[in-house]
Backbone as a ProteinNet text record, in pm:
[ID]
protein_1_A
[PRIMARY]
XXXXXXXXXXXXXXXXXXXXXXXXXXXXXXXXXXXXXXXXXXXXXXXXXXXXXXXXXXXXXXXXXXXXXXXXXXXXXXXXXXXXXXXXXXXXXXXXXXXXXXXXXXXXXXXXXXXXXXXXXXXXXXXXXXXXXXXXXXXXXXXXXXXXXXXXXXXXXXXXXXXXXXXXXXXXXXXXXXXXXXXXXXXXXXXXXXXXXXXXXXXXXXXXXXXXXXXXXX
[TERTIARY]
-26711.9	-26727.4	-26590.3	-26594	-26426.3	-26393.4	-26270.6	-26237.2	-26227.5	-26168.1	-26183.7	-26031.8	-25923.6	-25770.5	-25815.2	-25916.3	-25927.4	-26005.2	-26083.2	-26156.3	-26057.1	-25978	-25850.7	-25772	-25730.1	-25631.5	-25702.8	-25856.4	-25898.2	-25898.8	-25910.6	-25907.1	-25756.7	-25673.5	-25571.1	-25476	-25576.5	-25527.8	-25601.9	-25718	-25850.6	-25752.3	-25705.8	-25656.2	-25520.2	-25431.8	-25310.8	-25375.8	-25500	-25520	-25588.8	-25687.8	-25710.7	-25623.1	-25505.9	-25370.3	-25332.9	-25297.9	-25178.7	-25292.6	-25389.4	-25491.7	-25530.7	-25505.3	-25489.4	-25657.9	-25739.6	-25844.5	-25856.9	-25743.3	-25787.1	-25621	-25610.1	-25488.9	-25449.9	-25334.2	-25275.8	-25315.2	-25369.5	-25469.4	-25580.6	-25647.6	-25819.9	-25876.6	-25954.2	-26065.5	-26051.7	-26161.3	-26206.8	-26291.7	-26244.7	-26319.9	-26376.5	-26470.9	-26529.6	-26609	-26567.6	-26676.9	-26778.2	-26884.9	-26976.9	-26923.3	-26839.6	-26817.1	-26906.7	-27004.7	-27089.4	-27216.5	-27310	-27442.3	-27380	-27341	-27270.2	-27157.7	-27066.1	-26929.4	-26897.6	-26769.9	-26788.4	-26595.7	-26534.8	-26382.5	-26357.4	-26309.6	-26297.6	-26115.5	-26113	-26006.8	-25938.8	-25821.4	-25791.7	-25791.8	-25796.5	-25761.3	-25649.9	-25687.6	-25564.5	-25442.4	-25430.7	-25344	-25348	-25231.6	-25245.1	-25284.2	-25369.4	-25468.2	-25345.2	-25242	-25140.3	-25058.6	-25039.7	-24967.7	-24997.2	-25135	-25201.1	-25146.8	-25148.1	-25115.6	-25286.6	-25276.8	-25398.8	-25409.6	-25364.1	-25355.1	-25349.4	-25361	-25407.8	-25480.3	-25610.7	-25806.7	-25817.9	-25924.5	-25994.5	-26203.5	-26149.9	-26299.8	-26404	-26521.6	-26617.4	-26773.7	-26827.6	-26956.8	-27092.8	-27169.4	-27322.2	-27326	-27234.4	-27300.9	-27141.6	-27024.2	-26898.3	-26832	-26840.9	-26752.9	-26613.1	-26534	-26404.5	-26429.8	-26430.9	-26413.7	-26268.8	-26175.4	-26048.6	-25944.9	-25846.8	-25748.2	-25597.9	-25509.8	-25392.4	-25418.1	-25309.5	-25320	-25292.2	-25161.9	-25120	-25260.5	-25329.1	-25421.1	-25530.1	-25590.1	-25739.9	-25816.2	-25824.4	-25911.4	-25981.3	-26120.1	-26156.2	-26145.5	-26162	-26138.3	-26285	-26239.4	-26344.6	-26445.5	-26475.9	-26632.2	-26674.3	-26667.6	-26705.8	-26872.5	-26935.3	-27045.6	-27143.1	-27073.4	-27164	-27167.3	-26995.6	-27033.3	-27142.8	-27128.9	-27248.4	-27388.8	-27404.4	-27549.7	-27597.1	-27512.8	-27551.1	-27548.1	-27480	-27513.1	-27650.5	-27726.6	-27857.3	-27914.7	-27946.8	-28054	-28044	-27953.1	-27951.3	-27884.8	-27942.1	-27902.7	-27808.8	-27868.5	-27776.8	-27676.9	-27582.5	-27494.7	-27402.9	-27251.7	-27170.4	-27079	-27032.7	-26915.6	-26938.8	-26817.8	-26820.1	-26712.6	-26677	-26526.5	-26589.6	-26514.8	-26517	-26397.2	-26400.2	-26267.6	-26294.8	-26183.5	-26182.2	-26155.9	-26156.5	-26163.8	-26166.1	-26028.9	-26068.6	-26170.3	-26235.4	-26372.3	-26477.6	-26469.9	-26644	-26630.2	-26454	-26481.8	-26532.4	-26461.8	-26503.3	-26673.7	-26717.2	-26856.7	-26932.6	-26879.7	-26900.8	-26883.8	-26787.2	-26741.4	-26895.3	-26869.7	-26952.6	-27101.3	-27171.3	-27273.3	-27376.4	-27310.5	-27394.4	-27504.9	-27590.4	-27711.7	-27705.7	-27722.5	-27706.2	-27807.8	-27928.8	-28061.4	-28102.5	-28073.9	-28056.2	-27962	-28010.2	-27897.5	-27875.2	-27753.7	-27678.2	-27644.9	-27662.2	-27567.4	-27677.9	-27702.7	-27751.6	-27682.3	-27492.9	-27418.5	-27437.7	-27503	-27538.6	-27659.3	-27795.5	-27837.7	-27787.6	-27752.1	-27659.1	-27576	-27527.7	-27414.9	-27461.8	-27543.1	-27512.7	-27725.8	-27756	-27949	-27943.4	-27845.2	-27927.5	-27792.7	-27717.6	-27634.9	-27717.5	-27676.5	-27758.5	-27609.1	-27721.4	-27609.3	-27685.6	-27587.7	-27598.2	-27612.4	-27690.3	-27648.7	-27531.9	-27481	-27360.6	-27384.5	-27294	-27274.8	-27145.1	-27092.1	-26947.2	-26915.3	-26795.9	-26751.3	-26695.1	-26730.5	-26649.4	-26796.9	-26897.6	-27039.5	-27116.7	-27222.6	-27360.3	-27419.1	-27361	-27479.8	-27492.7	-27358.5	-27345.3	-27427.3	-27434	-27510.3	-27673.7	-27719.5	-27830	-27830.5	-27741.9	-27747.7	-27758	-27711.8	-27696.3	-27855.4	-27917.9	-28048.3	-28109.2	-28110.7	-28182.7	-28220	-28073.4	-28029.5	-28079.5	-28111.9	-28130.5	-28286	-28353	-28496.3	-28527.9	-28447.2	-28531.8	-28498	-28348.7	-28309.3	-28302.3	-28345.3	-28324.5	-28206.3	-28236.5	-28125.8	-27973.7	-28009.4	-27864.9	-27716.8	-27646.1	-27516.2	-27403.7	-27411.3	-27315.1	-27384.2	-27300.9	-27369.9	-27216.7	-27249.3	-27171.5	-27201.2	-27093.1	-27106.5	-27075	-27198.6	-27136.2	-27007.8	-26933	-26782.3	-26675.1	-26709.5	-26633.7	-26583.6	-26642.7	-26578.9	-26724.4	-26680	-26785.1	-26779.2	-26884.4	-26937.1	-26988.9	-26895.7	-26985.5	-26983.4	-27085.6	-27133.8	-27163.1	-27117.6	-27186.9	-27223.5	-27212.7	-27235.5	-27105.1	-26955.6	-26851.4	-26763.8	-26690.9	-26547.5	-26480	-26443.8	-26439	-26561.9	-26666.7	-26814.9	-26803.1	-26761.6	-26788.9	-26654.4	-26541.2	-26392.3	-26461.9	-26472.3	-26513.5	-26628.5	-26720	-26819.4	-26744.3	-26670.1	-26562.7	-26508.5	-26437.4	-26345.8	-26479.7	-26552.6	-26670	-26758.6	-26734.2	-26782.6	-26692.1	-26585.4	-26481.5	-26482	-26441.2	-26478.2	-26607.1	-26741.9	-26843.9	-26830	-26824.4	-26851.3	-26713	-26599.6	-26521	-26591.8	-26663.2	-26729.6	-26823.2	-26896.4	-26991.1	-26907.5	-26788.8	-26725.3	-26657	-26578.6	-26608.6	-26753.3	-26848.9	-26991.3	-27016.5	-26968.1	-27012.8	-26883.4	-26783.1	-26709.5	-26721.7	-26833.4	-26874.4	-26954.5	-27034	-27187.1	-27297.8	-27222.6	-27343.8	-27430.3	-27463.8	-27559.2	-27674.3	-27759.5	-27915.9	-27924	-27999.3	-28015	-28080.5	-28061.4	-28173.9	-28371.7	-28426.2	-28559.1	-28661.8	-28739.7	-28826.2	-28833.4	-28845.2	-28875.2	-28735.6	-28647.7	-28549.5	-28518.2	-28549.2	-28527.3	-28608	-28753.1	-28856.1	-28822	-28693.4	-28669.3	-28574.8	-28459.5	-28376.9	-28435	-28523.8	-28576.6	-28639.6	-28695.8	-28803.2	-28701.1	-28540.1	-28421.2	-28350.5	-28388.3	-28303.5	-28408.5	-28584.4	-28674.5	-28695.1	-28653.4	-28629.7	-28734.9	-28777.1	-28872.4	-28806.3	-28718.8	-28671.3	-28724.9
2028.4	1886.2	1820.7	1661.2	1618.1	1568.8	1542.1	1506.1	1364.6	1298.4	1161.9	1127.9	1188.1	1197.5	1241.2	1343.3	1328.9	1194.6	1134.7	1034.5	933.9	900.9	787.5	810.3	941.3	990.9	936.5	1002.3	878.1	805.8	720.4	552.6	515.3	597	590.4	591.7	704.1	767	663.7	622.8	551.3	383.2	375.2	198.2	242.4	332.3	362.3	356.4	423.1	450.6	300.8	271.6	96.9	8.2	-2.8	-92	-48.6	87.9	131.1	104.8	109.3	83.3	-43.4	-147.6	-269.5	-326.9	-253.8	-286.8	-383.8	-378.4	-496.5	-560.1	-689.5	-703.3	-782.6	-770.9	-843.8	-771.6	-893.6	-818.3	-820.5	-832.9	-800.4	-684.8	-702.1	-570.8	-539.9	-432.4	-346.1	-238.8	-124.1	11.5	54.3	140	165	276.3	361.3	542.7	527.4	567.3	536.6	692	706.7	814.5	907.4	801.4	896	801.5	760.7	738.3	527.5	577	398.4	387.5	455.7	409.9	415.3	314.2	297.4	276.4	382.1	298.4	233.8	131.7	-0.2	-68	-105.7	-157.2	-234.9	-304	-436.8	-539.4	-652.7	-775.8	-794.2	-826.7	-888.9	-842.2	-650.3	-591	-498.5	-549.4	-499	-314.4	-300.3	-160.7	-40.7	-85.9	14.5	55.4	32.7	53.4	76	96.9	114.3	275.3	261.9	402	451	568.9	600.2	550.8	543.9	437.1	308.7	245	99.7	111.7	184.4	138.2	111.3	34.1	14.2	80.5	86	177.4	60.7	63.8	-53.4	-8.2	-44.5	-10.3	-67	-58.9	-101.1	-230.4	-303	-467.1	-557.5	-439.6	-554.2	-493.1	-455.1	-453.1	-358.5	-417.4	-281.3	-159.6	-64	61.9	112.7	114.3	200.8	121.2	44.1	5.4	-12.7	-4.5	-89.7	-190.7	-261.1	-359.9	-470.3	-450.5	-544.6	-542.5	-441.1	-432.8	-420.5	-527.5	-488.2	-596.7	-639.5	-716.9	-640.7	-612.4	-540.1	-646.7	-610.2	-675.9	-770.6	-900	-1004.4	-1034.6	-868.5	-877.2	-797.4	-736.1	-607.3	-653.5	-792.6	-777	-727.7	-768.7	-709.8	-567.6	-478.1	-345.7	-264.2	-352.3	-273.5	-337.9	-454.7	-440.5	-370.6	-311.9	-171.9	-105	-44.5	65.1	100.2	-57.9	-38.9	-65.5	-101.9	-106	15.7	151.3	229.4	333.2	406	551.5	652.2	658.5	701	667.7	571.6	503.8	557.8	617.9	694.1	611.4	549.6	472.9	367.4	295.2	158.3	123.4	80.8	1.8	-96.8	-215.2	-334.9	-395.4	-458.6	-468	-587.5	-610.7	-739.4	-672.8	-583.5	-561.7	-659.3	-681.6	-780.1	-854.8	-733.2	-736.1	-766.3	-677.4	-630.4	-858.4	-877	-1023.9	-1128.5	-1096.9	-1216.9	-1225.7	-1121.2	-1079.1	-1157.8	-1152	-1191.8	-1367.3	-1415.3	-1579.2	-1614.7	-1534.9	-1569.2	-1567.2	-1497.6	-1438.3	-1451.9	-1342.7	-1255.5	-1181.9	-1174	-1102.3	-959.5	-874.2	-730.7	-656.1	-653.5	-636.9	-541.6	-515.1	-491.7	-391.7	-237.5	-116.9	-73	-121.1	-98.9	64.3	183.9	292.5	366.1	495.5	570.3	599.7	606.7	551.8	519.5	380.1	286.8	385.3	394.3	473.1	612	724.7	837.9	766.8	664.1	681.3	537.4	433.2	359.4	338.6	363.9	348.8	184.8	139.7	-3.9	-59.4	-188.8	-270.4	-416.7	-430.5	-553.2	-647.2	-798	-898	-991.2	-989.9	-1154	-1281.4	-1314	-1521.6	-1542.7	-1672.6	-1691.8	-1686.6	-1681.3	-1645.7	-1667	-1741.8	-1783.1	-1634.8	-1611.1	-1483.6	-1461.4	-1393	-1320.3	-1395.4	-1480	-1467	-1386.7	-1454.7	-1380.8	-1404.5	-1508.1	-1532.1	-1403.2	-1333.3	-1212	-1105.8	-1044.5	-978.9	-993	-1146.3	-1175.1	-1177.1	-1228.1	-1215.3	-1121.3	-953.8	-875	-791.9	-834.3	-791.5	-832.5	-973.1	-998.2	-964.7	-888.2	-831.2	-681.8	-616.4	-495.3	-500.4	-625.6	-596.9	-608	-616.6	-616	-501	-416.4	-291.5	-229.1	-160	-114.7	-53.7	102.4	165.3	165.9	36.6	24.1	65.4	140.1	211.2	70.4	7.4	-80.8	-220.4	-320.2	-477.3	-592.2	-635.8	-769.8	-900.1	-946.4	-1025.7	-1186.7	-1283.9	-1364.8	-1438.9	-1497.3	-1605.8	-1477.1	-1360.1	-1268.9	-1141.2	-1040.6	-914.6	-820.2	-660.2	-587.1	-492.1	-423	-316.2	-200.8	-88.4	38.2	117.8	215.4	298.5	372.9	478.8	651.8	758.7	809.1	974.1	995.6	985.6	985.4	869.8	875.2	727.8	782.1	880.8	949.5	903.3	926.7	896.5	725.8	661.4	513.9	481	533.7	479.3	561.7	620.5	685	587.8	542.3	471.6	314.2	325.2	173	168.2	269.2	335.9	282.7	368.7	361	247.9	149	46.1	-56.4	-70.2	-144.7	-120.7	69.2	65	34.7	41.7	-6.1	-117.2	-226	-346.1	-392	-386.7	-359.4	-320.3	-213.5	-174.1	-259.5	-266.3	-454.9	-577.4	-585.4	-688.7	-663.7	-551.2	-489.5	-524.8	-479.1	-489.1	-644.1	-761.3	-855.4	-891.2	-869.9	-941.5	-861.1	-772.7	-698	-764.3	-865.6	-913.7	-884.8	-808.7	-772.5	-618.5	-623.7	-509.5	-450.7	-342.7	-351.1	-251.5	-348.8	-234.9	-122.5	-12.3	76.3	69.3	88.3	78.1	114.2	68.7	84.6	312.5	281.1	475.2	570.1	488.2	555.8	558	452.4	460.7	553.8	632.1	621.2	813.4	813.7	981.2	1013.8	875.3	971.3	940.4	859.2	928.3	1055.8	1097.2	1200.7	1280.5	1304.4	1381	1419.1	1320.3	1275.5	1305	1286.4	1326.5	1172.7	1094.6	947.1	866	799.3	655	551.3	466.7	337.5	223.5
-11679.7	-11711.6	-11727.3	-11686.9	-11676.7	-11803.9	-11865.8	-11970.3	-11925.6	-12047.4	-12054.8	-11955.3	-11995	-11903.8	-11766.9	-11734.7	-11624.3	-11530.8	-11600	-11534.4	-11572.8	-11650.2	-11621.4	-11517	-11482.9	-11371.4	-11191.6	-11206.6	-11122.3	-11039	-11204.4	-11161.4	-11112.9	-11174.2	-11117.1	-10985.4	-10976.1	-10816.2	-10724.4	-10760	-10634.7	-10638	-10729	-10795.2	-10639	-10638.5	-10571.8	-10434	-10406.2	-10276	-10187.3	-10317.4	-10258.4	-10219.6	-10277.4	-10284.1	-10161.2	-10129.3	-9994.2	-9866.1	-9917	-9761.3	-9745	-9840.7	-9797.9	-9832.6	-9925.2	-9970.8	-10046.9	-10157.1	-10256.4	-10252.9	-10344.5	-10314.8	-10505.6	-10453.7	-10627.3	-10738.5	-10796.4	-10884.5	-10875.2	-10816.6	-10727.2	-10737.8	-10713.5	-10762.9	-10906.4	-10888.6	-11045.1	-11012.1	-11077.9	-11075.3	-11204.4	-11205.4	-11391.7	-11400.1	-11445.8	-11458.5	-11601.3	-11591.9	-11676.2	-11684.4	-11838.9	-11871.3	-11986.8	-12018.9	-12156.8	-12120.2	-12227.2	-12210.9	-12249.2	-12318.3	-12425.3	-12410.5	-12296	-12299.3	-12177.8	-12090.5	-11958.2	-11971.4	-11889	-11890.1	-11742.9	-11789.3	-11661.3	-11650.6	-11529.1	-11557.9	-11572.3	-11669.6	-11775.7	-11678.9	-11732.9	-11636.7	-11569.9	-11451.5	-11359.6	-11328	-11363.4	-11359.4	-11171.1	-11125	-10972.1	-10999.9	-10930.2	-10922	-10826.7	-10784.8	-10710.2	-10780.9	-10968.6	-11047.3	-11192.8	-11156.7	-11287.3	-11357.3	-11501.4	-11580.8	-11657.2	-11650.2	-11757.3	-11896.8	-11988.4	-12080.5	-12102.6	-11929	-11972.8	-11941.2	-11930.7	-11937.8	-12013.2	-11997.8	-12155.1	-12139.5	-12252	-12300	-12373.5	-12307.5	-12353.5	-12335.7	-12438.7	-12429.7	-12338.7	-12350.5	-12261	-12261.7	-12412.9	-12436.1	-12393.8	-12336.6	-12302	-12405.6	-12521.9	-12674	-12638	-12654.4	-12653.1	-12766.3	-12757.5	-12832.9	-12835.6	-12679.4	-12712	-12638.3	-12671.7	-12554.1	-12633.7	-12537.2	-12602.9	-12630.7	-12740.1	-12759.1	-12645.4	-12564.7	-12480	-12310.5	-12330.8	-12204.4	-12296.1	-12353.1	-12479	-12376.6	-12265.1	-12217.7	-12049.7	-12103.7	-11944.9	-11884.6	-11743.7	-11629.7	-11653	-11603.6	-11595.8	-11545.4	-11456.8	-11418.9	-11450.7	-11590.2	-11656.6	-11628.1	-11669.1	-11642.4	-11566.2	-11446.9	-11305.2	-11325.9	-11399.1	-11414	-11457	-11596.1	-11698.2	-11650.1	-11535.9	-11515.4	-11422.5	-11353.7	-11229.7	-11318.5	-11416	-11488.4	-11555.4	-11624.5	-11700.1	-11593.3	-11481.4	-11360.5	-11296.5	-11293.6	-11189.9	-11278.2	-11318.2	-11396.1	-11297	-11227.4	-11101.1	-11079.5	-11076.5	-11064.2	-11225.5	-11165.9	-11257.8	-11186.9	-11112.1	-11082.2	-11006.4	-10980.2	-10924.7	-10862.2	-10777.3	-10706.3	-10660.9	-10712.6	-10647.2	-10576.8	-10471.1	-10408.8	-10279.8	-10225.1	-10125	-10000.3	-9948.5	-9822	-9737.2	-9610.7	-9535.8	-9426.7	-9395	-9299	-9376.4	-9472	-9596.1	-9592	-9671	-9761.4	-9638.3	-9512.3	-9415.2	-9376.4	-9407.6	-9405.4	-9523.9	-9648.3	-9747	-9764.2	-9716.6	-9706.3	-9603.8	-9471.2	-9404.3	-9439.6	-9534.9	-9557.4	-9489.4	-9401.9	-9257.6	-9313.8	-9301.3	-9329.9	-9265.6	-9362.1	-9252.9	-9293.8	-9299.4	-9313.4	-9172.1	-9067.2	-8929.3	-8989.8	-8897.1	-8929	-8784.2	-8755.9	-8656.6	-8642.9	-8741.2	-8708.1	-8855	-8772.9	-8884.9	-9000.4	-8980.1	-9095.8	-9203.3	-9211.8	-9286.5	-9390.1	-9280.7	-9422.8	-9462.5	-9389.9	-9448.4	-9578.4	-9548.4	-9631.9	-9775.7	-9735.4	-9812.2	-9878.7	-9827.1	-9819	-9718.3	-9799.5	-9764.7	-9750.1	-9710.9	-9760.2	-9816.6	-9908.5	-9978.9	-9993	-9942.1	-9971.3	-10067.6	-10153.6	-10227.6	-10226.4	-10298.4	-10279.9	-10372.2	-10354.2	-10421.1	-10572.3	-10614.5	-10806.5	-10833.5	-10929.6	-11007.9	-11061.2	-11005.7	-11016.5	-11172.7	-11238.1	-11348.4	-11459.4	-11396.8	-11516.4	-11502.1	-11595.7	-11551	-11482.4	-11388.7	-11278.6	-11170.9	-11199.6	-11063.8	-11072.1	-11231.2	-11248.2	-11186	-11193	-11163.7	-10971.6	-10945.8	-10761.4	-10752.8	-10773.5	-10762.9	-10812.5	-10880.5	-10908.6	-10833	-10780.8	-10680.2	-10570.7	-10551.4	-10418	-10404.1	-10524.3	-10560.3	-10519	-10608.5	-10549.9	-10434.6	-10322.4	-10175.7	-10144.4	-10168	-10121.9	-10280.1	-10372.3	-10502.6	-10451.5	-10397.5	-10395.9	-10279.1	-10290.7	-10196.1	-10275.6	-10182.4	-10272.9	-10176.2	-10149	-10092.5	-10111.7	-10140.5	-10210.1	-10157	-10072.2	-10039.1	-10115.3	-10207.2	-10291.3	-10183.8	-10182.6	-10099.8	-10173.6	-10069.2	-10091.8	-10197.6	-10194.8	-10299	-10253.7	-10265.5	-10187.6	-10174.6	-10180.2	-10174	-10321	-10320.7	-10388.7	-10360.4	-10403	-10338.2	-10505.8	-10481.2	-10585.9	-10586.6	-10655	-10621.2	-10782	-10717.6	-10869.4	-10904.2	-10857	-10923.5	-10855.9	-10927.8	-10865.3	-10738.7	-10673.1	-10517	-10432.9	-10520.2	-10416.3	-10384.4	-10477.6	-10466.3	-10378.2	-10407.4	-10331.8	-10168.5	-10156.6	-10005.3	-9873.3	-10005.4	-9952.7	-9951.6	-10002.9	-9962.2	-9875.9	-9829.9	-9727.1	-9553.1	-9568.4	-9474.1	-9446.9	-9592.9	-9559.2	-9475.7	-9487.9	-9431.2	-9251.7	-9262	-9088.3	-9037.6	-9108	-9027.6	-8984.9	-9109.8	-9080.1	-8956.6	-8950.2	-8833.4	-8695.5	-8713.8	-8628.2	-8518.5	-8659.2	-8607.1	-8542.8	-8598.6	-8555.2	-8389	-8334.2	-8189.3	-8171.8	-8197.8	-8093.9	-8099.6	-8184.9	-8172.7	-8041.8	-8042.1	-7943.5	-7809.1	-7768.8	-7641.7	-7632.4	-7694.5	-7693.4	-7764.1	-7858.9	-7992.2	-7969.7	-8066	-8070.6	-8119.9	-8051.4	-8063.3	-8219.9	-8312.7	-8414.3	-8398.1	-8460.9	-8462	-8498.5	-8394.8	-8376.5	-8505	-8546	-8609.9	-8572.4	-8498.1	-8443.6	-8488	-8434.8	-8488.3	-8610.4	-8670.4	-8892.6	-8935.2	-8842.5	-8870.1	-8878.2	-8738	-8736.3	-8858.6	-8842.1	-8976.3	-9123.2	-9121.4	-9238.3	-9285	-9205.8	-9178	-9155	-9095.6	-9128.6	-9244	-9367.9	-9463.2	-9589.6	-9562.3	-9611	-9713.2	-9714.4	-9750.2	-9680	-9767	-9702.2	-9763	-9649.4	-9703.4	-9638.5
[MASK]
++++++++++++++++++++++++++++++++++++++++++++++++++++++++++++++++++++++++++++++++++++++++++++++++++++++++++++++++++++++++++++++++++++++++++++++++++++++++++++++++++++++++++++++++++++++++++++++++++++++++++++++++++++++++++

């Protein structure tokens, strides 16, 4: 089982690897490990994610409350909300990266509907991609787009926030930074097949085999 230094180290390492790959930028994004049942470490406001130290997380509970931080970094990042409401809607869900990716966000400004699964990819890796309606970033309205978005796909592990960035989510903070990674080249991907002339989603028959591969009914 990981210690608490190890799940800061991390966020650390995933914050370095988002930055050098050109995922998030400035101070953008936010990552957060649901490290116990009531405690979640996330990371402080507005601090660029390519230079983060393990001692500036901050540690916060189910309802937002700080439990552990420095003093000079005592403020989670400003969409702790959206964090902790994937956390009480989806037990499953042990981590989170949020980030601006430049394809995922133009996807997101644009809010392209991607309901249509272009690449067995998509469900291997994500169940679903769910997009959002718009929501004022850093309230509660996101939390609520994001439920919304949940009830047409529940278990979607990837969520395009419209006019904002993306969301991926997994069983550890590697699982969620990876599925970020993969979300960026798909949707790229899509963007080639749209400038060949687009492309045919996968068939009712074909969702119909890899499920029946995967043992999944989505």
């Amino acid at each position: 089982m990981k210690t608490e230094s190890c799940y800061r180290k991390d966020i650390v390492e995933v914050g370095k690897r988002l930055y050098a790959k050109g995922l998030l930028e400035g101070g953008g994004g936010n990552m957060s490990i649901r490290i116990a049942e009531n405690e979640v470490l996330i990371t402080p406001s507005g601090m660029c994610k390519g230079v983060l130290e393990p001692d500036q997380l901050v540690k916060i509970d189910l309802e937002g409350k700080v439990i552990a931080a420095l003093k000079e970094y005592s403020k989670p990042s400003r969409d702790y909300r959206m964090h902790l409401g994937l956390y009480k809607r989806r037990t499953d869900i042990k981590a989170i990266v949020h980030s601006h990716p430049p394809v995922a966000t133009g996807f997101a400004i644009a809010e392209y509907p991607l309901d249509e699964i272009a690449a067995p990819e998509v469900m291997f890796t994500f169940n679903h991609i769910a997009v959002t309606e718009y929501a004022l970033p850093t309230t509660e309205e996101v939390p609520v787009a994001i439920n919304k978005a949940l009830d047409m796909y529940p278990m979607a592990n990837a969520i395009i926030l419209a006019k904002h960035g993306a969301i991926t989510v997994g069983g550890d903070l590697w699982d969620a930074y990876y599925k970020m990674e993969t979300l960026e080249a798909y949707l790229k991907s899509l963007v080639v097949a749209k400038l060949m002339g687009g492309f045919k989603p996968l068939s009712p028959e074909q969702i119909g085999k890899i499920e029946a591969l995967m043992g999944v009914k989505y």
